[in-house]
N, C-alpha and C positions, 0 to 999 in steps of 0.2 A: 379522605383520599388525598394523596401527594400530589402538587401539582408535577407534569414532565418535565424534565431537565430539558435546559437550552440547545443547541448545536454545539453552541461553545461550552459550556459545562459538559455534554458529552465525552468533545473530544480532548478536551483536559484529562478526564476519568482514563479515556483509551488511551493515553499518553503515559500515563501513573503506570498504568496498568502493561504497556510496553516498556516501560524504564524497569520495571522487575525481568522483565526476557531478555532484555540486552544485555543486561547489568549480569547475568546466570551465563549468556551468552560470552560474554567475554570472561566471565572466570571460567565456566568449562574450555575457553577455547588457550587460557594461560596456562592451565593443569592437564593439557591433551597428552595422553599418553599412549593414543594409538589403540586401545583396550575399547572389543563391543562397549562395555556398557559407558563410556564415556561419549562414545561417536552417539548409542544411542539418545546420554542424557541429551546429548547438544541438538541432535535433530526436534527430538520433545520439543528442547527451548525455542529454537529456529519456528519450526511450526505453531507455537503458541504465539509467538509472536506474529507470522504472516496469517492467523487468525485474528485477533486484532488489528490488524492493518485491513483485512476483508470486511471485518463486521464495521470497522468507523467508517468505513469508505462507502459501503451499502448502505449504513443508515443515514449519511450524509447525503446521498443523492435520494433518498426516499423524503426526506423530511424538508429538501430544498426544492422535489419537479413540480410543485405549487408552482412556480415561478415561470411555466411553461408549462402550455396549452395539453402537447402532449410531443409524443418523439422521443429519440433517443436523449435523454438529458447530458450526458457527457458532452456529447457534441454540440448543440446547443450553449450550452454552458462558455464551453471554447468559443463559439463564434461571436457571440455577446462579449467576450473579454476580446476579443481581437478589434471587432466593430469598434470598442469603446476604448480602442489606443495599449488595455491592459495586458501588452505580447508576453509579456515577464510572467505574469499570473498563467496566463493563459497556457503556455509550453510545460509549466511546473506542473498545472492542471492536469493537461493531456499526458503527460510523462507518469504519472503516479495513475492514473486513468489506468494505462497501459499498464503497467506492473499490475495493479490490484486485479488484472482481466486475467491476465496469464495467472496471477495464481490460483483464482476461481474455476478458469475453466482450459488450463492447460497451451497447448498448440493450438495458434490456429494465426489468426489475423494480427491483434495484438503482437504475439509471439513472433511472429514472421517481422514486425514492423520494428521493434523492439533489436531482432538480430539486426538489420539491415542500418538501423540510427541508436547506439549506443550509448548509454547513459551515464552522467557521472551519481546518479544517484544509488546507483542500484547495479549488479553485476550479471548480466545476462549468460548463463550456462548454453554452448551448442550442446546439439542435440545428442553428439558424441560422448559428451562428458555425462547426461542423465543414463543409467547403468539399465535400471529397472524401468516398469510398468504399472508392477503395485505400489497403490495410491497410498498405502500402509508405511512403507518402505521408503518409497522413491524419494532422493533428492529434488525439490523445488528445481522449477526452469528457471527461476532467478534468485539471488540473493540478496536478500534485504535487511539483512543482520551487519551491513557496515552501519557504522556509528553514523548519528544524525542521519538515519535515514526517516524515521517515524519523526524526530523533531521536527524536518520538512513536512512530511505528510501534513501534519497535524498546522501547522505556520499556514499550509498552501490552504486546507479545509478553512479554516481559521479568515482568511483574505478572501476567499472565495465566498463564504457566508457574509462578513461584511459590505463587501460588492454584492451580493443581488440582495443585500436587504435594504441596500440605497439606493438601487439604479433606479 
């Protein structure tokens, strides 16, 4: 039997593995010629990738709420990095927090917070601009297909691990 991979070997893998969706992402997005099935190859790419950015980001607070009793671990997690002077960690924390919530689970608190304090990480869509409902279809309430957006995710997962395996 194989021993499991690190958090950091993990999220090396989901990195590799999102450098193929951006990398598709940005050549479907230099050959765009308006044509279904381009919009759809790019949604495909778009979504595989905000697939990966969901599953590193879940497995990442699964494999770290050892570290706490019990509770919400996001939050948690932020106040330990603020308590302990880490604001820098702590906002890149909460800010990718947010993104990965909205794309899990659509509208709501996140989504709301997200419109009201704007990010440079990531592109937040009103609610005007999402057309549709089916979840098949629908464009993302955010966009996370700018470059170096997973490179951060991954940097911030990355520092976040290091910090609660010292503190």
């Amino acid at each position: 039997m194989q021993a499991s991979q690190s958090v950091v070997e993990l999220v090396a893998a989901a990195q590799a593995t999102a450098k193929t969706s951006e990398d598709r992402i940005s050549e479907l997005l230099k050959q765009m010629d308006g044509s279904d099935a381009r919009l759809a190859e790019l949604r495909e790419a778009t979504r595989a990738l905000e697939l990966v950015a969901v599953d590193i980001f879940t497995l990442f607070e699964s494999r770290m709420q050892g570290h706490f009793k019990r509770g919400p671990f996001s939050r948690k997690l932020k106040s330990m990095l603020i308590a302990s002077g880490e604001t820098d960690l702590a906002d890149r924390f909460h800010q990718y927090y947010l993104a990965i919530n909205v794309l899990k689970h659509g509208k709501g608190a996140s989504y709301r917070e997200l419109l009201a304090t704007p990010s440079a990480l990531y592109d937040v869509k009103h609610p005007d601009e999402v057309a549709t409902d089916d979840a098949d279809t629908a464009p993302s309430l955010i966009d996370i297909s700018k470059p170096g957006f997973f490179d951060g995710l991954a940097r911030t997962l990355r520092d976040a691990y290091h910090f609660l395996e010292t503190a």
